[in-house]
Biotite code that builds the C-alpha atoms (Angstrom):
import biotite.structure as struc

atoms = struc.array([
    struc.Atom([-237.576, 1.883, -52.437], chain_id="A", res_id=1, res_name="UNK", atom_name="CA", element="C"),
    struc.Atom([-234.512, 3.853, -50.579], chain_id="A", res_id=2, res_name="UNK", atom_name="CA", element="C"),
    struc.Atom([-234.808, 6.430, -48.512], chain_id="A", res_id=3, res_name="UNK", atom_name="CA", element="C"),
    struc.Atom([-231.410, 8.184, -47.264], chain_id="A", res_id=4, res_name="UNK", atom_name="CA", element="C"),
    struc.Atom([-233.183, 11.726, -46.504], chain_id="A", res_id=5, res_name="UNK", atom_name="CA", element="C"),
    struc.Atom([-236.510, 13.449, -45.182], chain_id="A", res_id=6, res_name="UNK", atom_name="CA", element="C"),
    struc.Atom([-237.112, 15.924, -47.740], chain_id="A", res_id=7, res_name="UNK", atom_name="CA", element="C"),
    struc.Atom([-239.162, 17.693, -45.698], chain_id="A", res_id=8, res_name="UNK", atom_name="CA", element="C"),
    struc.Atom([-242.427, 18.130, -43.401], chain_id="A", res_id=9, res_name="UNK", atom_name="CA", element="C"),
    struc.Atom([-246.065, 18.041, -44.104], chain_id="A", res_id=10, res_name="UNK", atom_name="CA", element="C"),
    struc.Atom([-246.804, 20.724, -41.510], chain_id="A", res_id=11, res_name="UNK", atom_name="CA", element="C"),
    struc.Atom([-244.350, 22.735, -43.372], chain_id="A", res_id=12, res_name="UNK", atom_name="CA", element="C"),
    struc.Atom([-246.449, 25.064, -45.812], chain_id="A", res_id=13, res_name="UNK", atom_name="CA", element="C"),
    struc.Atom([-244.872, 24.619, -48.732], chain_id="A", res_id=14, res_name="UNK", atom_name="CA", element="C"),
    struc.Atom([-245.140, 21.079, -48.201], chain_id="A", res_id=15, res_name="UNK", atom_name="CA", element="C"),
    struc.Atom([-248.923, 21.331, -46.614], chain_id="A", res_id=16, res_name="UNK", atom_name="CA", element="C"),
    struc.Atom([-250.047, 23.420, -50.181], chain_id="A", res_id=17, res_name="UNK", atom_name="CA", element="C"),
    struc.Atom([-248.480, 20.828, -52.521], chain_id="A", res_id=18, res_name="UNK", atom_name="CA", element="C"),
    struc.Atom([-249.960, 17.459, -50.709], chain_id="A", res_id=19, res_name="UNK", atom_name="CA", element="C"),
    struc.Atom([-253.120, 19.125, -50.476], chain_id="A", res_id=20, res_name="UNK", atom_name="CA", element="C"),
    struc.Atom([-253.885, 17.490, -54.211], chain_id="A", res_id=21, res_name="UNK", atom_name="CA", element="C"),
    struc.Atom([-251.397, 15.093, -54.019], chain_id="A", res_id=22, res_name="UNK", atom_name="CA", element="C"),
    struc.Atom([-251.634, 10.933, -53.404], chain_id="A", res_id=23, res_name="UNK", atom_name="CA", element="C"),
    struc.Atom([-250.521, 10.538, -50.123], chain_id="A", res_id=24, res_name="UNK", atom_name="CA", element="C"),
    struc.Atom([-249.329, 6.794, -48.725], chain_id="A", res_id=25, res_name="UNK", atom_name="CA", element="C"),
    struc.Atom([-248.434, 6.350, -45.311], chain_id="A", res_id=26, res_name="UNK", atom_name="CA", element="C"),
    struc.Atom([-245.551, 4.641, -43.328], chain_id="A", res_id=27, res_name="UNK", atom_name="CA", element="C"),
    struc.Atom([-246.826, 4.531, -39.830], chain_id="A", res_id=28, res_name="UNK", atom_name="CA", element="C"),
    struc.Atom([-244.132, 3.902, -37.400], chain_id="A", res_id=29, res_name="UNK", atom_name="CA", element="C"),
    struc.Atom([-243.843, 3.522, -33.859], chain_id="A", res_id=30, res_name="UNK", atom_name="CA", element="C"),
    struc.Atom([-242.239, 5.767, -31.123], chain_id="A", res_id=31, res_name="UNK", atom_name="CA", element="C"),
    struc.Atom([-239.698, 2.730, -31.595], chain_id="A", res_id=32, res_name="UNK", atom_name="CA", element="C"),
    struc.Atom([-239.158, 2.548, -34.716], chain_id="A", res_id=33, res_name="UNK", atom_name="CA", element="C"),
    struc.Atom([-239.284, 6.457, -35.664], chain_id="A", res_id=34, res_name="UNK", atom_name="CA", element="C"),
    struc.Atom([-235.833, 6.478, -33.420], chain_id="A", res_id=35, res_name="UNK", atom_name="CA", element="C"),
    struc.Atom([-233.937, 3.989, -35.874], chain_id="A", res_id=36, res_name="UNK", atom_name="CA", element="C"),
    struc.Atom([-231.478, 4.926, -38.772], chain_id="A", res_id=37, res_name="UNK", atom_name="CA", element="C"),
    struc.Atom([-231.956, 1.402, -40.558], chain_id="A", res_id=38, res_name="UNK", atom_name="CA", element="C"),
    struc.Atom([-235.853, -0.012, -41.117], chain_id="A", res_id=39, res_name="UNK", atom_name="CA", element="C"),
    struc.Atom([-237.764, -2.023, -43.853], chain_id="A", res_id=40, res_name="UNK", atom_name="CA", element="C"),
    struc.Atom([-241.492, -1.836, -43.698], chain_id="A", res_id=41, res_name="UNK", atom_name="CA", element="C"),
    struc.Atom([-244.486, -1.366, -45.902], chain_id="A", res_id=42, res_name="UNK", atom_name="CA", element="C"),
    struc.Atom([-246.334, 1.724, -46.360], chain_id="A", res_id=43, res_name="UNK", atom_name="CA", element="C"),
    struc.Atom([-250.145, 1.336, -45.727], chain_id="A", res_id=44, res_name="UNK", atom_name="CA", element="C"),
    struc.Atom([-251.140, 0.603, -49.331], chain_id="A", res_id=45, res_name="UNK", atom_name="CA", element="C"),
    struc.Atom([-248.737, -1.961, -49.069], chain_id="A", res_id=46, res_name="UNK", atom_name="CA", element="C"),
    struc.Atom([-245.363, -0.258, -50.932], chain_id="A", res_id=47, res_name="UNK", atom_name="CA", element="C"),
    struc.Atom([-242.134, -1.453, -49.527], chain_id="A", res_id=48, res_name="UNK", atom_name="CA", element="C"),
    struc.Atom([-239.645, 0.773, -47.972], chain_id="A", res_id=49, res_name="UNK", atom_name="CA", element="C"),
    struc.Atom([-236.469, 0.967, -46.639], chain_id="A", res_id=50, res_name="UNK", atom_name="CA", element="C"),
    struc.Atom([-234.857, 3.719, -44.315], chain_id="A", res_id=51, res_name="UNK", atom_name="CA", element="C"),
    struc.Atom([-230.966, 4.302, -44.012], chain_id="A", res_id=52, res_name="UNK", atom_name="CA", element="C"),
    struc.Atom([-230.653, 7.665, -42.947], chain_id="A", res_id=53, res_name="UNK", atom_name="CA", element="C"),
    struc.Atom([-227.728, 9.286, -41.514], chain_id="A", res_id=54, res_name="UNK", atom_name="CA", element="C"),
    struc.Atom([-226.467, 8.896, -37.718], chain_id="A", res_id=55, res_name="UNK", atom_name="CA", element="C"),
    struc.Atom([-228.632, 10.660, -34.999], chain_id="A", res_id=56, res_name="UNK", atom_name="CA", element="C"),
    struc.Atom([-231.431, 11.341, -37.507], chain_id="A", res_id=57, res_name="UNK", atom_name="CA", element="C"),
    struc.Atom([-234.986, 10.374, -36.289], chain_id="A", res_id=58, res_name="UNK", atom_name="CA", element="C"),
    struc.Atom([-237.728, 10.700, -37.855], chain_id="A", res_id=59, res_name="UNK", atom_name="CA", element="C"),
    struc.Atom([-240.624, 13.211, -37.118], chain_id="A", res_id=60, res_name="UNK", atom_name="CA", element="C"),
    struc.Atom([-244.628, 12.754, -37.851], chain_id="A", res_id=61, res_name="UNK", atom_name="CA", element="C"),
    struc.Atom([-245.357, 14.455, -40.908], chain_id="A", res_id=62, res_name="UNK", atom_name="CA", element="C"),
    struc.Atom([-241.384, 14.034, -42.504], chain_id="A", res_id=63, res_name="UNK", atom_name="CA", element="C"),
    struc.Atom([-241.844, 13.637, -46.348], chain_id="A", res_id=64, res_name="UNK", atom_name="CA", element="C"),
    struc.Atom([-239.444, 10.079, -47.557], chain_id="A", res_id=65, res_name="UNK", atom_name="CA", element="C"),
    struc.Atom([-240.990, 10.163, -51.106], chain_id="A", res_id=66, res_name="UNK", atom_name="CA", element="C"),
    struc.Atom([-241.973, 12.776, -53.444], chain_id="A", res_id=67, res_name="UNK", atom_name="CA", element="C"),
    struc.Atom([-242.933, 11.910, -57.143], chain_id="A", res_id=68, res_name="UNK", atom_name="CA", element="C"),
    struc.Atom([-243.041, 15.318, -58.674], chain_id="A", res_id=69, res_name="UNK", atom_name="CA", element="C"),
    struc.Atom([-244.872, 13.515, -62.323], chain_id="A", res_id=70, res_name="UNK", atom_name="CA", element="C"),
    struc.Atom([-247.642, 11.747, -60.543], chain_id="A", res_id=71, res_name="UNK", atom_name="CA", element="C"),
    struc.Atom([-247.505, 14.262, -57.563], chain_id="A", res_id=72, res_name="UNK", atom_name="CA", element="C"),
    struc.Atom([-247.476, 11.168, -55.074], chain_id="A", res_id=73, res_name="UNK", atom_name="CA", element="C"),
    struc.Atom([-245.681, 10.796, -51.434], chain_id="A", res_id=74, res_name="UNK", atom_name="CA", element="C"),
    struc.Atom([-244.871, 8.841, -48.804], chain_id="A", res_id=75, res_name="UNK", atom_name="CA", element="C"),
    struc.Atom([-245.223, 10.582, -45.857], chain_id="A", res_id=76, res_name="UNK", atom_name="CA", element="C"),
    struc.Atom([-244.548, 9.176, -42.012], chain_id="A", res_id=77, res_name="UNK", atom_name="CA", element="C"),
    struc.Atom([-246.451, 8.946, -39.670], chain_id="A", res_id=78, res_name="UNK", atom_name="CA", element="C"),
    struc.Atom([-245.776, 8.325, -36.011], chain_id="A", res_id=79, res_name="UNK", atom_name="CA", element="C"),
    struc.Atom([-247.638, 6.748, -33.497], chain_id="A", res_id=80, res_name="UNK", atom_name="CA", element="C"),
    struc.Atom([-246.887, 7.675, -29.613], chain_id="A", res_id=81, res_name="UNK", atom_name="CA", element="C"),
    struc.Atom([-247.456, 5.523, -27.532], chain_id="A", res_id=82, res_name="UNK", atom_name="CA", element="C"),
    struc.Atom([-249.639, 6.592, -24.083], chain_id="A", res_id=83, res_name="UNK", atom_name="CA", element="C"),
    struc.Atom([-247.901, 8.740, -21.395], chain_id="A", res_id=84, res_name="UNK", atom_name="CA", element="C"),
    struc.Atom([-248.722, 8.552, -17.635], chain_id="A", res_id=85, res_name="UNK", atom_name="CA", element="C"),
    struc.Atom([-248.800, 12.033, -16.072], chain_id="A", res_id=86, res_name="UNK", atom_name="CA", element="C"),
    struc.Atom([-248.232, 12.692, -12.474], chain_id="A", res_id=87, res_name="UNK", atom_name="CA", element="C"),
    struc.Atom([-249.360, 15.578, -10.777], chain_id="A", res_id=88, res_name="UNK", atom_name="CA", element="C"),
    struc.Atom([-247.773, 16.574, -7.521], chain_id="A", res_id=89, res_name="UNK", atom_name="CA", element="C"),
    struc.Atom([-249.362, 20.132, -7.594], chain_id="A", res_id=90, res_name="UNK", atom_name="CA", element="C"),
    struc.Atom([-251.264, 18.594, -4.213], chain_id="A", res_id=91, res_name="UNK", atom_name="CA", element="C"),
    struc.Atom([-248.123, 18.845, -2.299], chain_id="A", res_id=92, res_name="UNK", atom_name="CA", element="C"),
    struc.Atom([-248.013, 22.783, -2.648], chain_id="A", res_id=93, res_name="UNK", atom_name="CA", element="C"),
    struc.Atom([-248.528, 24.115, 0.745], chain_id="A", res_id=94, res_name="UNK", atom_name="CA", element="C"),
    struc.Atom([-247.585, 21.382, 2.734], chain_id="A", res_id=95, res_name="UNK", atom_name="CA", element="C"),
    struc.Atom([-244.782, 21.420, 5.124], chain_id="A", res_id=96, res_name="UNK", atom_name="CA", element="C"),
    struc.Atom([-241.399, 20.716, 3.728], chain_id="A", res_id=97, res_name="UNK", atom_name="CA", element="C"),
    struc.Atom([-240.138, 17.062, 5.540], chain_id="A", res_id=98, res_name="UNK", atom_name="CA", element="C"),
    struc.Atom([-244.190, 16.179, 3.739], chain_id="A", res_id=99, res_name="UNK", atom_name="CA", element="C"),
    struc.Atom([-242.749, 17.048, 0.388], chain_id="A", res_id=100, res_name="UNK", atom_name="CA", element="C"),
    struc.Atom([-239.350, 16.032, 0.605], chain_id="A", res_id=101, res_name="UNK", atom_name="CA", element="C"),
    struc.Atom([-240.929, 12.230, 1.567], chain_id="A", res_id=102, res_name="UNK", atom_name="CA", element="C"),
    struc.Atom([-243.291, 12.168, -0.617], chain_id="A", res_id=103, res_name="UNK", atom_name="CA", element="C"),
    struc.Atom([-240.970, 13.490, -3.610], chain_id="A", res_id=104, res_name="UNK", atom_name="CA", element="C"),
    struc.Atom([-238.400, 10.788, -2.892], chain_id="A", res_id=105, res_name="UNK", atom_name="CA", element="C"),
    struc.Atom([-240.690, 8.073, -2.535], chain_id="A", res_id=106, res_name="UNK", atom_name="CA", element="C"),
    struc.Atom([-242.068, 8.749, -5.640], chain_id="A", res_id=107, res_name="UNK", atom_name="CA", element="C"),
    struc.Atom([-238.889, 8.910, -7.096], chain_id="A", res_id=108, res_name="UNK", atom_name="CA", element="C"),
    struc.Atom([-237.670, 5.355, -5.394], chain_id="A", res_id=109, res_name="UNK", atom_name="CA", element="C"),
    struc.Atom([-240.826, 3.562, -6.642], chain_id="A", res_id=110, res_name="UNK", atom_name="CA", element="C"),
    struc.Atom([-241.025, 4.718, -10.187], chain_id="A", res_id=111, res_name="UNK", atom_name="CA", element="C"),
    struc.Atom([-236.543, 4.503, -10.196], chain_id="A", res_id=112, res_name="UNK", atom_name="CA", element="C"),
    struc.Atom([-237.041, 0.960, -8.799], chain_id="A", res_id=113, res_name="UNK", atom_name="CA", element="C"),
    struc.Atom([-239.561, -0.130, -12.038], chain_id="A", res_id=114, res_name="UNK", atom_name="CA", element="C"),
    struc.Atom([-236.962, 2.112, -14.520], chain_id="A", res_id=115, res_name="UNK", atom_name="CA", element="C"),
    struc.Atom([-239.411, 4.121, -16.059], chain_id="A", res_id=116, res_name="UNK", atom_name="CA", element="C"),
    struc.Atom([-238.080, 7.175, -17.424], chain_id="A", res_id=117, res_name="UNK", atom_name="CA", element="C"),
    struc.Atom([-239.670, 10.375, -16.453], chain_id="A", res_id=118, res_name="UNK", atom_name="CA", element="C"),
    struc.Atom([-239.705, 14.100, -17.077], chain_id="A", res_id=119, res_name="UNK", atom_name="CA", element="C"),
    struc.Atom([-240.614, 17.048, -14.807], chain_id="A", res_id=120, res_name="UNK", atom_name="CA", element="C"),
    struc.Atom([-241.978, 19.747, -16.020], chain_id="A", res_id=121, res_name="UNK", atom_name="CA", element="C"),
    struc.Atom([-243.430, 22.654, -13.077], chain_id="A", res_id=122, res_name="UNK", atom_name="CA", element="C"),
    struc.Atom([-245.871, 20.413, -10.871], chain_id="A", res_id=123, res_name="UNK", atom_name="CA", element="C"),
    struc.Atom([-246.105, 17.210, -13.552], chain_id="A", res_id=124, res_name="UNK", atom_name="CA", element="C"),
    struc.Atom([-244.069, 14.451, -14.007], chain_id="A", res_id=125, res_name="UNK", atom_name="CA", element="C"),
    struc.Atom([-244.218, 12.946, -17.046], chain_id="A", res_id=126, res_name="UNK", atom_name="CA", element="C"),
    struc.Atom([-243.731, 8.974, -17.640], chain_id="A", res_id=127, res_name="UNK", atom_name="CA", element="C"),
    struc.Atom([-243.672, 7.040, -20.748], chain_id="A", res_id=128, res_name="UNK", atom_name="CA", element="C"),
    struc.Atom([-245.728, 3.898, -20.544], chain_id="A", res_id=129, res_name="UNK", atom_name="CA", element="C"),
    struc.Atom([-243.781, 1.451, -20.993], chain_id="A", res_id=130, res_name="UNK", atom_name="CA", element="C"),
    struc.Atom([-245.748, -1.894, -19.877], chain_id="A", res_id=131, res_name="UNK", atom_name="CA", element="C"),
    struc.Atom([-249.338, -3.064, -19.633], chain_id="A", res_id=132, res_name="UNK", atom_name="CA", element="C"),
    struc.Atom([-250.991, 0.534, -18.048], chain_id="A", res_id=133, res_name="UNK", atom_name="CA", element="C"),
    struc.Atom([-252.843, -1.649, -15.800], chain_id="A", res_id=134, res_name="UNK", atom_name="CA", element="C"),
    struc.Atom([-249.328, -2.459, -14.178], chain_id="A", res_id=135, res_name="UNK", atom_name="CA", element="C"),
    struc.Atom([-248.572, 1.593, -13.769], chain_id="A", res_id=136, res_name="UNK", atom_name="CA", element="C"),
    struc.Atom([-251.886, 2.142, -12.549], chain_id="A", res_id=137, res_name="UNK", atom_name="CA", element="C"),
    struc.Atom([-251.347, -0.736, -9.511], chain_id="A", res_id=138, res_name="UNK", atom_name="CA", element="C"),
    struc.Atom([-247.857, 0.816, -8.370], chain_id="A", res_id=139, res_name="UNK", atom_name="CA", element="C"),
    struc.Atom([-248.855, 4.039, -8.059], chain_id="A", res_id=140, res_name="UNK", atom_name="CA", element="C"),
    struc.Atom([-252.344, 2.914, -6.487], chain_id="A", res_id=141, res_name="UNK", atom_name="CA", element="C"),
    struc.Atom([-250.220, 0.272, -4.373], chain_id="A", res_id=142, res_name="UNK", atom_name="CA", element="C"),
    struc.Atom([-247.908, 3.498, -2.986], chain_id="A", res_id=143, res_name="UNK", atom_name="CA", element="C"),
    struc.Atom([-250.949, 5.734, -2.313], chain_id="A", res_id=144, res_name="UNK", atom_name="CA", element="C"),
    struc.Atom([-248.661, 8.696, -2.644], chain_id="A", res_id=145, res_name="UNK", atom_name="CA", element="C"),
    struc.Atom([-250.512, 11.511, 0.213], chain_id="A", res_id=146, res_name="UNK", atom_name="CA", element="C"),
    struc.Atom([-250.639, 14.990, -2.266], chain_id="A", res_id=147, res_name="UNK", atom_name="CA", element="C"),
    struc.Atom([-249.847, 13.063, -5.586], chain_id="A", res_id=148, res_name="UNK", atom_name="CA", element="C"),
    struc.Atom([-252.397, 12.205, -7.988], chain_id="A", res_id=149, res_name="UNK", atom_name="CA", element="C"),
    struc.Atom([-252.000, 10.300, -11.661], chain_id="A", res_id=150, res_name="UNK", atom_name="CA", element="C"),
    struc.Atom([-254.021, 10.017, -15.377], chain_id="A", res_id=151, res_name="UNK", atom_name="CA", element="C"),
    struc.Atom([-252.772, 8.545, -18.014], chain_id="A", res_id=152, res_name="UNK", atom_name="CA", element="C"),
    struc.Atom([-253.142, 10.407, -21.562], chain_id="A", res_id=153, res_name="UNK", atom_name="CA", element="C"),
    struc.Atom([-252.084, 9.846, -25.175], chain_id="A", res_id=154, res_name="UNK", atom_name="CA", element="C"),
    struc.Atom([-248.504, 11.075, -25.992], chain_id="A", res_id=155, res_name="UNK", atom_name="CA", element="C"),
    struc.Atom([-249.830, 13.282, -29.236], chain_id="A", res_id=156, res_name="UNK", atom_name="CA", element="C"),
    struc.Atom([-251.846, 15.623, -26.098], chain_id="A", res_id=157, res_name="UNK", atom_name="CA", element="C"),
    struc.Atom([-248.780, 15.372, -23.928], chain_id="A", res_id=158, res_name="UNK", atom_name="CA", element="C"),
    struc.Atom([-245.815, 16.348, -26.757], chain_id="A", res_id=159, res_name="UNK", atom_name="CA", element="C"),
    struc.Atom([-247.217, 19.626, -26.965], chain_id="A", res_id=160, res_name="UNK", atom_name="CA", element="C"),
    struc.Atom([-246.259, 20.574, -23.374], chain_id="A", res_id=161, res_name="UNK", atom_name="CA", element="C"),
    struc.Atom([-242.590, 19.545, -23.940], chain_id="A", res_id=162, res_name="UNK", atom_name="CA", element="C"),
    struc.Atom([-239.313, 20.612, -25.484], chain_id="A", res_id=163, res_name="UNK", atom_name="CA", element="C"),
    struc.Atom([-237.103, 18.621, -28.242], chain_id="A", res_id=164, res_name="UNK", atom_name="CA", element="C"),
    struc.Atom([-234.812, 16.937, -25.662], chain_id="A", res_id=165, res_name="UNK", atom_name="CA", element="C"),
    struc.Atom([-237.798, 16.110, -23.309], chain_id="A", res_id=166, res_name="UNK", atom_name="CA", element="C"),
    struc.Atom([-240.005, 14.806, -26.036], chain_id="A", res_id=167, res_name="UNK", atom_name="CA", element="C"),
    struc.Atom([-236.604, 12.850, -26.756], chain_id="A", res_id=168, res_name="UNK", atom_name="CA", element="C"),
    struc.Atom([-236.602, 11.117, -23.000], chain_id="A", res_id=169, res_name="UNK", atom_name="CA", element="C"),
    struc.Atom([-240.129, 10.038, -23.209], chain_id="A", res_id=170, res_name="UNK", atom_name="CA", element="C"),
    struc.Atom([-240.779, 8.804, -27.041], chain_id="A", res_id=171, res_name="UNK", atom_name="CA", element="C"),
    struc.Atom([-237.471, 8.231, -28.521], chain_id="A", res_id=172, res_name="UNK", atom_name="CA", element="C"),
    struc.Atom([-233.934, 7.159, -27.517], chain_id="A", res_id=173, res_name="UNK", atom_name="CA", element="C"),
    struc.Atom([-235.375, 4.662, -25.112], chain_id="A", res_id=174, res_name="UNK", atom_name="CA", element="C"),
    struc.Atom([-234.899, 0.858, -25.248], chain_id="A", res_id=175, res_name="UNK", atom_name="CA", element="C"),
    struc.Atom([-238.485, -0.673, -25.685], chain_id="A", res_id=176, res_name="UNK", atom_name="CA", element="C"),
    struc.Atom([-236.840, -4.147, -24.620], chain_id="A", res_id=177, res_name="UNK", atom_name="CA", element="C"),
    struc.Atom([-236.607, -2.250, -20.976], chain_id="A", res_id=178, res_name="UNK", atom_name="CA", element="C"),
    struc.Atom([-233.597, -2.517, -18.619], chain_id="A", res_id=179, res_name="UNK", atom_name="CA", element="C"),
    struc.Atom([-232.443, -5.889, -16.586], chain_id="A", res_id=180, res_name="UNK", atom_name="CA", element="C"),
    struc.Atom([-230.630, -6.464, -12.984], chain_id="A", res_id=181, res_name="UNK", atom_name="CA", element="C"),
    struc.Atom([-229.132, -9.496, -14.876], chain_id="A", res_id=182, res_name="UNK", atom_name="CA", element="C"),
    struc.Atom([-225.163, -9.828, -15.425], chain_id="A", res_id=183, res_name="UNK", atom_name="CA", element="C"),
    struc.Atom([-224.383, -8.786, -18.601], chain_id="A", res_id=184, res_name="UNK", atom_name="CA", element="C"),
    struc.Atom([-223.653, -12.670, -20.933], chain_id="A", res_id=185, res_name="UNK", atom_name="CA", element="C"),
    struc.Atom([-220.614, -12.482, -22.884], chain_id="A", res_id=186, res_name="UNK", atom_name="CA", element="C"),
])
């Protein structure tokens, strides 16, 4: 089975109303593989799919692929996010300027240096985790950051707080392969 277009979204109420009595199958994707234009996978009862949708479309939890108006079926995706380290520098408030500046930019060195992407949003500072959470928790433990503080949460709490383009940064449009020092082979 094809699928060139999302036809719509199950959060949608037209949509919510009609797969209400509907058989619903599901093709669970990753933050990965919800970003791709071009995908073959099966559907959790085991139905065989393949995705070629148009350039700089990417597919959102809930977006309807199938629709079978006669036996009132669909495939529906869902996506999985993966966890999301958040940072909160709300500690530094109050303290004396050179304190923040420091603190700000050596935060900023030490999570630059391990190229993890970020967003800031007001006093948090959002990172996607991107290896083993155990190796997050050690660099940011290792820095002991004076007025910064971190938790990790699951991305479907943290989306919520963030706009399209942010939720972009973090769970989409990133390479999962991560990013190399190495000369470029060619």
């Amino acid at each position: 089975m094809v699928v060139q277009a999302v036809l719509g979204n199950a959060y949608e109420a037209d949509w919510a109303v009609r797969l209400e009595t509907a058989k619903v199958d599901e093709l669970v994707l990753d933050q990965w593989e919800a970003q791709k234009q071009r995908l073959r996978k099966r559907t959790r009862d085991g139905t065989e799919v393949a995705i070629a949708l148009g350039r700089g479309t990417r597919l959102r939890d809930g977006d309807i692929l199938v629709w079978d108006e006669e036996t009132a079926s669909a495939i529906v995706a869902r996506i999985e996010l993966g966890e999301v380290m958040v940072v909160d520098l709300s500690g530094l408030l109050g303290e004396p300027a050179d304190v923040v500046l420091r603190s700000a930019v050596e935060f900023g060195h030490a999570i630059g240096n391990q190229h993890w992407p970020a967003v800031v949003k007001g006093t948090s500072v959002y990172v996607p985790v991107t290896v083993d959470r155990r190796v997050m928790d050690s660099v940011m433990r290792t820095h002991a950051f004076a007025g910064i503080t971190h938790t990790f949460a699951p991305g479907t709490e943290v989306i919520a707080y963030l706009a399209p383009h942010e939720s972009r940064r973090l769970f989409g449009g990133a390479d999962a392969s991560g990013h190399s020092h190495a000369p470029a082979s060619g």
